[in-house]
N, C-alpha and C positions, 0 to 999 in steps of 0.2 A: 503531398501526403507523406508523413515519417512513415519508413519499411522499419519494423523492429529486429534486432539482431535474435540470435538464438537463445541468448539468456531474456531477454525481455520478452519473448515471446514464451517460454515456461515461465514466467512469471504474472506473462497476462492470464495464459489458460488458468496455472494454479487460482488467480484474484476469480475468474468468473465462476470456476467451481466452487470458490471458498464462500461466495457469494450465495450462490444457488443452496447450498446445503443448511445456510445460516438464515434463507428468507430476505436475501438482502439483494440489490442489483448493482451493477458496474455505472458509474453517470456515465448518461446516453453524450455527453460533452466530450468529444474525440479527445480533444484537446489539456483536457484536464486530466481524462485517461491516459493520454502518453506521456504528457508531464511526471505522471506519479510514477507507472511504469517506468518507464527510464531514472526517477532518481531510486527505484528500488532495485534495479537492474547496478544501479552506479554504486549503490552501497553495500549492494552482496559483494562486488567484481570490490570497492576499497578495502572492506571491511570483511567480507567473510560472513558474514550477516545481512537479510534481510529490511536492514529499519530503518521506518516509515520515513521517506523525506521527508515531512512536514513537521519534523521535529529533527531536535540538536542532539547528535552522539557525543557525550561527554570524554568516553574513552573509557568508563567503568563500565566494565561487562557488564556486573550485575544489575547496577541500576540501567545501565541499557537494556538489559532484555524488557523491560517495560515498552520498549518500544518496534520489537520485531513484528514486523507486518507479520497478522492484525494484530495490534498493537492494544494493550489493553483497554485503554480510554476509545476503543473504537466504538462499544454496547455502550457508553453512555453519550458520546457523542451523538451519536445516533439518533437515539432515543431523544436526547434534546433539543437536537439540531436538525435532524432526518438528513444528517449524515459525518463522514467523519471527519476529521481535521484537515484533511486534503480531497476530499471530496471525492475519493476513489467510489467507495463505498456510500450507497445510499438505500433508504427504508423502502 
């Protein structure tokens, strides 16, 4: 079992709240949950920013903010798929 460090572990809580408030839930898939966590944990700690592993930071602030977890294609992801592009997030 991964221990998560102290930044991913404020990053889980923040997802399971961000979750609950939006009607959404965390996948019950440990595995898939700490995957994402951890490369959201990796990309604040490179970056300075939260965004979303499952996509590619260009290095253009602006067009990356499109992508700072929750990321904006996550409500249509969603919606399409019953869940988001890395699967953090599900309906």
């Amino acid at each position: 079992m991964t221990q998560y460090d102290d930044k991913e572990t404020e990053i889980y809580e923040w997802a399971k709240q961000n979750a609950s408030e939006l009607g959404y839930v965390l996948n019950p898939d440990y595995d898939i949950v700490a995957m994402a966590i951890k490369g959201l944990a990796n990309n604040k700690k490179k970056y300075g920013e939260q965004y979303c592993s499952c996509r590619e930071v260009s290095g253009n602030k602006e067009q990356d903010r499109k992508i700072i977890c929750p990321c904006v294609y996550r409500g249509k992801d969603i919606e399409q798929r019953g869940a988001c592009k890395c699967a953090l997030f599900l309906k």
